[in-house]
N, C-alpha and C positions, 0 to 999 in steps of 0.2 A: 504494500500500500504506500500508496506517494503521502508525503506532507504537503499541509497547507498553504501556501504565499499568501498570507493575510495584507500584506498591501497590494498584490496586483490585484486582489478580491476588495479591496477597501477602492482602490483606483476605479473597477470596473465598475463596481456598484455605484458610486460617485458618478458615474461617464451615463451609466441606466437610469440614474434617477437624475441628472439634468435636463437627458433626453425625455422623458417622462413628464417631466418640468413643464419644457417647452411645448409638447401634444398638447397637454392638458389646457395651456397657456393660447394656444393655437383657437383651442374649441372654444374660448373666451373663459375659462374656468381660471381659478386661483386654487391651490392646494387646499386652504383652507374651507373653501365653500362654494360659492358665486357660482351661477353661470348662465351661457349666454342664451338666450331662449330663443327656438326657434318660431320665427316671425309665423302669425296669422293668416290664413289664403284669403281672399276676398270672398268668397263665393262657397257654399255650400259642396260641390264636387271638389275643391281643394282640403277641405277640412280632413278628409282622410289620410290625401299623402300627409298635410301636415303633421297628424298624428303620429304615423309611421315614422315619419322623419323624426318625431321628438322623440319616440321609443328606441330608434337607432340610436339617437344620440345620448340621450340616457345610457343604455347597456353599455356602449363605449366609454363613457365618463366613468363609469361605475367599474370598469375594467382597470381601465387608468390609472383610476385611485386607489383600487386595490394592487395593482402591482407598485405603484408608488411606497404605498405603507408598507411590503412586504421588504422592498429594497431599504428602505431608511428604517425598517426594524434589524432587517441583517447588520448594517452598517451600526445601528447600537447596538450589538450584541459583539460586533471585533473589538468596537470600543472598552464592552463588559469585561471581554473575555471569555465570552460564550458560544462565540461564532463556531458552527461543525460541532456542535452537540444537540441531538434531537429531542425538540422541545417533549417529545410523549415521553420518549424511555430512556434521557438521557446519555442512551450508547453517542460515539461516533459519527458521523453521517460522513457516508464514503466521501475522499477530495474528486472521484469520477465525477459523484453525483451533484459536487459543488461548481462545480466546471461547467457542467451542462446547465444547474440551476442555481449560478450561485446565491439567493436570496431562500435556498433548502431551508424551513424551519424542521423537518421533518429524514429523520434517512427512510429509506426505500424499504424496511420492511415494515413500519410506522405510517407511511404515507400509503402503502396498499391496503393496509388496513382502514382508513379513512375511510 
């Protein structure tokens, strides 16, 4: 089993959650709350796509900000000290599995269980 590089994981997560930042930032959202509503159709036959379009944009937001909280909860736990230990059974969480997801609160036999 490889060890961890908890700064290229501190860098990368930093690099995911700016990018995340800026999406969120994009759809008129602030981390914190806000956002940007999508406009009213004139007309009765509009009202649906409009709907549609706001349920797009919702799940998307919603997507957003949960991988945002999951990267800036990783990034406090290298800070902790807790980084690559799985929140259910506190073993391990393989560095494969941090690689591929590095924001794993969970290893791979923890997370199948979910």
């Amino acid at each position: 089993m490889t060890s961890i590089d908890y700064e290229a994981k501190r860098t990368r997560l930093e690099e995911e959650r700016d990018e995340l930042t800026v999406r969120l930032q994009d759809l008129g959202i602030t981390h914190g709350g806000g956002s940007h509503d999508v406009g009213e159709g004139e007309g009765f036959a509009d009202s649906g796509a409009v709907s549609a379009e706001r349920r797009e944009l919702l799940t998307l937001q919603g997507s957003l900000r949960e991988n945002l909280d999951d990267v800036e909860a990783a990034l406090a736990r290298i800070t902790a000290g807790t980084y690559g230990i799985c929140e259910k059974c506190e073993g391990p969480i393989a560095p494969e599995r941090l690689e591929v997801l590095p924001s794993a609160r969970l290893c791979v036999a923890c997370a199948a269980d979910a």
